[in-house]
VEXDREN-2710 file (C-alpha; in Angstrom, 1 decimal):
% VEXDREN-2710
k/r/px/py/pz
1/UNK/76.8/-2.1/106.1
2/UNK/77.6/-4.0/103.0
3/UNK/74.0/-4.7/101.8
4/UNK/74.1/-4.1/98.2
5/UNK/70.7/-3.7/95.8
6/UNK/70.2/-3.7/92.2
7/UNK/67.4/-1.9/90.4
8/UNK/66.8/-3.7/86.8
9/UNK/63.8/-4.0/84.9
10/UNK/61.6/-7.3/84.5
11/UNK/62.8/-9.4/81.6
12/UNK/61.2/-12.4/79.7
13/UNK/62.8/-15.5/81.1
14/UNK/66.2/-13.4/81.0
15/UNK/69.6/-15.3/80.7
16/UNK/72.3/-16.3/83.1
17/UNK/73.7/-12.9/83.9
18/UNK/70.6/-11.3/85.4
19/UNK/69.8/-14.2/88.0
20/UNK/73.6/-13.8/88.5
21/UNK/73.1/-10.1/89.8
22/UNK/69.9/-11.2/91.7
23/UNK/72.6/-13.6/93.6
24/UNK/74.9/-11.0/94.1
25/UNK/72.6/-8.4/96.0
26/UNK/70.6/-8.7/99.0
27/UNK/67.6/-6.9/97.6
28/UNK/66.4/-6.8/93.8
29/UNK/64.2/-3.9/92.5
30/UNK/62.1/-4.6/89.6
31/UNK/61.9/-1.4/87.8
32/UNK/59.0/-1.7/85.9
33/UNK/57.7/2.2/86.1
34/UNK/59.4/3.2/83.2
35/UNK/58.7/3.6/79.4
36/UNK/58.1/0.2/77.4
37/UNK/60.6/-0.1/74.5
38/UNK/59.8/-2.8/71.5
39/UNK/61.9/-5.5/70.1
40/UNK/64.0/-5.5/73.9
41/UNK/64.2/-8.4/76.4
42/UNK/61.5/-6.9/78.4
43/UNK/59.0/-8.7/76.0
44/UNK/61.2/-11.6/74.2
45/UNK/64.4/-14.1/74.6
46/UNK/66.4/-16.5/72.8
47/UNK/66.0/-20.2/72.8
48/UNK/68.2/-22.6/71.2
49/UNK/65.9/-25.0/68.6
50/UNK/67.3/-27.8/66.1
51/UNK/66.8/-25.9/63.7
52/UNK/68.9/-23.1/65.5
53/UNK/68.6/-19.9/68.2
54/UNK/64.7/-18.8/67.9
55/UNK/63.6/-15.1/69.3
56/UNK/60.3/-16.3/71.3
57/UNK/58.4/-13.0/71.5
58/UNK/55.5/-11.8/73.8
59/UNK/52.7/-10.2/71.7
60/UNK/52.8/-6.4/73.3
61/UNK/52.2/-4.3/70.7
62/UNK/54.6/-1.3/69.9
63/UNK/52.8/1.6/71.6
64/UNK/55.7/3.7/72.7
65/UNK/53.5/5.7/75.8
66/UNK/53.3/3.3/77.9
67/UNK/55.1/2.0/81.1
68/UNK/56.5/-1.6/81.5
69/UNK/54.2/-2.0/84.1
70/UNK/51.1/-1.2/82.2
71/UNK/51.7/-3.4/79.0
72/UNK/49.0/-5.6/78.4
73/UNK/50.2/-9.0/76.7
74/UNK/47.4/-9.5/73.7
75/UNK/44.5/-11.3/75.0
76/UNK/43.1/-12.7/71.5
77/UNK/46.1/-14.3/70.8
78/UNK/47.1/-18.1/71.9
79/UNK/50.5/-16.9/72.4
80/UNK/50.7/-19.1/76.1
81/UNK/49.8/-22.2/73.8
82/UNK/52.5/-21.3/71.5
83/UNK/55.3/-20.5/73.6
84/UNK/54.9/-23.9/75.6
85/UNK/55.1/-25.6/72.6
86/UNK/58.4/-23.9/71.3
87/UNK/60.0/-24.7/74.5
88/UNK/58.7/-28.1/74.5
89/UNK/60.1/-28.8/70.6
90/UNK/63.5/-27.3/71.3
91/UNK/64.4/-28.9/74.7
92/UNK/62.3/-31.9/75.5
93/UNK/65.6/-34.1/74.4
94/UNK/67.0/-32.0/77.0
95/UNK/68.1/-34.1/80.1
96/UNK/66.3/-32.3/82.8
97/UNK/63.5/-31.0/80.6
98/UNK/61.0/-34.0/82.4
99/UNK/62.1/-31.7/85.9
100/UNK/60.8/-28.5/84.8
101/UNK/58.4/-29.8/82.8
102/UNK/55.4/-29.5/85.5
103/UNK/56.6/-25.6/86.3
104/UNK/56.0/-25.0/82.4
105/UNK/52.6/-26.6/82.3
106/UNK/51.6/-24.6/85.1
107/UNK/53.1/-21.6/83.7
108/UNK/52.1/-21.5/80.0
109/UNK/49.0/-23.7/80.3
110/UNK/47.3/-23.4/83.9
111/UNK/47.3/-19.9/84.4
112/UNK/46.4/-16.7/82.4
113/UNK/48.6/-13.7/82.1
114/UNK/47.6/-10.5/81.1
115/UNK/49.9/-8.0/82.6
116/UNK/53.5/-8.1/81.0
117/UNK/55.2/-7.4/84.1
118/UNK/53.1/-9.3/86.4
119/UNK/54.2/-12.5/84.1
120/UNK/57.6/-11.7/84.1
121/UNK/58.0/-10.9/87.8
122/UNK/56.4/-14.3/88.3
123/UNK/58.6/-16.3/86.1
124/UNK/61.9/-14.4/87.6
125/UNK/61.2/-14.7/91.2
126/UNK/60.3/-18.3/91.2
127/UNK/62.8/-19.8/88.9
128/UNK/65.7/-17.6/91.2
129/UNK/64.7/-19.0/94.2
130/UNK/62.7/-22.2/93.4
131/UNK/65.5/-23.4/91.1
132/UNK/68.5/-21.5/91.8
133/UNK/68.0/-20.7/95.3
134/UNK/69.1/-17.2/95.5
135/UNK/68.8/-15.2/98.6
136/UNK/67.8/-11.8/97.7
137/UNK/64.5/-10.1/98.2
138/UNK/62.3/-8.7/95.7
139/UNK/60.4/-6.4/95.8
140/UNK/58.9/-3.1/93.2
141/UNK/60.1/0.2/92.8
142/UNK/57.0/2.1/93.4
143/UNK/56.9/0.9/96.4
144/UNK/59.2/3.2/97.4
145/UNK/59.3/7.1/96.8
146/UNK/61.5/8.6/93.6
147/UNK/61.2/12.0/91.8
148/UNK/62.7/12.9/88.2
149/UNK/64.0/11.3/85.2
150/UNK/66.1/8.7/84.2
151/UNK/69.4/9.3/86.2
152/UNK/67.4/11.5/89.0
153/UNK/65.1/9.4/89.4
154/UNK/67.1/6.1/90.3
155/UNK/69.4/8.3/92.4
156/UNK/65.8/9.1/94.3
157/UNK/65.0/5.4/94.5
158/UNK/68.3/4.6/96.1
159/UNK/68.1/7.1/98.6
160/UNK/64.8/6.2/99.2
161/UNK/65.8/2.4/99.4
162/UNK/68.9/3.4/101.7
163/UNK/71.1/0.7/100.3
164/UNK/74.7/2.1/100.0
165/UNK/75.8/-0.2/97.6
166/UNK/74.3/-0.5/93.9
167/UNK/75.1/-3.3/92.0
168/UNK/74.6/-2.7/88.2
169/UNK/75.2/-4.3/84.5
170/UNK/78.1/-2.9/82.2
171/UNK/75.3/-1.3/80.1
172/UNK/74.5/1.0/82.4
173/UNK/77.9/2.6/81.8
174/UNK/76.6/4.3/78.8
175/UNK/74.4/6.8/81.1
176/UNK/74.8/6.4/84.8
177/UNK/76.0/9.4/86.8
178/UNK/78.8/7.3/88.9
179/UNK/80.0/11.3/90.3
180/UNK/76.2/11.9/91.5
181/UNK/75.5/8.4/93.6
182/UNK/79.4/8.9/95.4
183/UNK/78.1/12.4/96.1
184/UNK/75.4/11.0/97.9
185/UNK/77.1/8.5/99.7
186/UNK/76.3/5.3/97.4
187/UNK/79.1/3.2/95.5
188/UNK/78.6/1.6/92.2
189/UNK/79.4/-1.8/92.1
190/UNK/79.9/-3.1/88.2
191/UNK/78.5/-6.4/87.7
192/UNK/81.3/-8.7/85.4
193/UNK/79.5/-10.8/83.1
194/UNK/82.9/-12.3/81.9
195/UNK/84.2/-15.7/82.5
196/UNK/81.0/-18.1/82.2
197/UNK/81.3/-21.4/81.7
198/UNK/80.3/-23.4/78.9
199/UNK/78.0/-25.9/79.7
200/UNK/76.8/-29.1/77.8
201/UNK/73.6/-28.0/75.4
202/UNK/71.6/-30.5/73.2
203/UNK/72.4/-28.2/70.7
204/UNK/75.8/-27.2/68.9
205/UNK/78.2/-25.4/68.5
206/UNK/77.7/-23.8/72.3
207/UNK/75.4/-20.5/72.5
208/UNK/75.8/-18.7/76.0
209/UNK/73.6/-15.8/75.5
210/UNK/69.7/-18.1/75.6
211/UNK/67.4/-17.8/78.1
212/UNK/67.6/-19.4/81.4
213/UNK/65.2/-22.2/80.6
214/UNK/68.5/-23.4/78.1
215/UNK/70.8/-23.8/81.1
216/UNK/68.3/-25.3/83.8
217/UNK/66.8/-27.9/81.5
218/UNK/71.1/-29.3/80.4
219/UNK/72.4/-29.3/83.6
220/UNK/69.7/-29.4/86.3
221/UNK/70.3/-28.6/89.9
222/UNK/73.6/-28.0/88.7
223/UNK/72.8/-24.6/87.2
224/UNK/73.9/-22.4/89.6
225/UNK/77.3/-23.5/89.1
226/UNK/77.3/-22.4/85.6
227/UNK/76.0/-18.8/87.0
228/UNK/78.1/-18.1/89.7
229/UNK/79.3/-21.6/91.6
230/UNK/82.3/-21.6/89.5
231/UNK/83.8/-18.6/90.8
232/UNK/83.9/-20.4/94.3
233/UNK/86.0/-23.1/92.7
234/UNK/88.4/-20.4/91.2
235/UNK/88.6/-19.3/94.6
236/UNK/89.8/-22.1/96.1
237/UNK/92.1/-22.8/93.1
238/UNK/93.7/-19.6/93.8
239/UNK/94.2/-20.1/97.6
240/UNK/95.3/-23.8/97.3
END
């Protein structure tokens, strides 16, 4: 079978690229039962203000012991408040802001979050398939058995999974044992991140690497042409 899965952790309104893996595979494995690390995407992103790209960070803390999936986000803090109103100030000139607009209130001002993971999860899954209409299935790691560390342990969770076919980022290059998953029958399949359109952007010059929310509220239902539509046309171009 062809299946292919992909095993990344949960990321704060991520960019382009990850929703472009979660297109790519027929199952996506949040991989949130690992250590928290500070100052990463798992807790912040880049949005693209007038007065410039703006980190918009989750208040998280820095305490080094814990998992992804057990990082509370800082209750006392009116960080949901504050977040919708960055987003608002940077993109409500944006064309399609008014379309998302409702998802946002409901997001940052209707509910309350208090598990990192759980709000990230949330945000991930329903913009991919509410918005972008990917396919894939989601589901979480510990649901499924895995034993050992770091390279060990997401060889475990593959075999445990029984996909054949891991899709991964070109980061992961700097510590995955390709040798061990062909040994046990699974091929590594290296995600391209190259070739992404531009796309228009209220603001200028053209910034590619902002979080999803940039590219869905300048181009609309049109946005998964800027993730991965485009390479259909390139197909055809090629063929014709």
């Amino acid at each position: 079978m062809d299946t292919k899965c992909a095993i990344l952790q949960s990321n704060y309104i991520p960019w382009r690229g990850y929703f472009d893996i979660i297109n790519d595979v027929d199952l996506f494995v949040f991989y949130d039962e690992v250590q928290f690390t500070v100052r990463d995407w798992r807790h912040r992103n880049i949005i693209y203000t007038t007065s410039g790209l703006k980190w918009i960070s989750l208040p998280c803390g820095s305490d080094l012991t814990r998992r992804v999936d057990e990082v509370k986000i800082a209750a006392d803090m009116n960080w949901q408040e504050q977040h919708y109103r960055k987003i608002c100030d940077a993109y409500k000139k944006a064309p399609y802001f008014s379309k998302y607009k409702s998802f946002l209130e409901h997001v940052y001002l209707e509910r309350k979050w208090e598990y990192l993971s759980e709000f990230n999860q949330f945000l991930i899954k329903h913009i991919a398939q509410d918005f972008l209409k990917a396919k894939a299935d989601f589901v979480n790691s510990c649901e499924y058995n895995s034993e050992g560390r770091r390279n060990e342990k997401l060889l475990s969770l593959m075999l445990s999974i029984g996909y054949k076919n891991y899709l991964c980022g070109p980061a992961a290059k700097a510590y995955l044992d390709e040798e061990a998953f062909l040994d046990n029958g699974i091929n590594i399949l290296w995600k391209d991140y190259s070739g992404y359109p531009d796309y228009p952007q209220t603001q200028q010059p053209f910034e590619g690497r902002v979080s999803i929310i940039d590219l869905l509220v300048n181009t609309g239902e049109d946005a998964p042409y800027y993730i991965w539509g485009w390479r259909d046309e390139a197909k055809k171009a090629d063929i014709l």
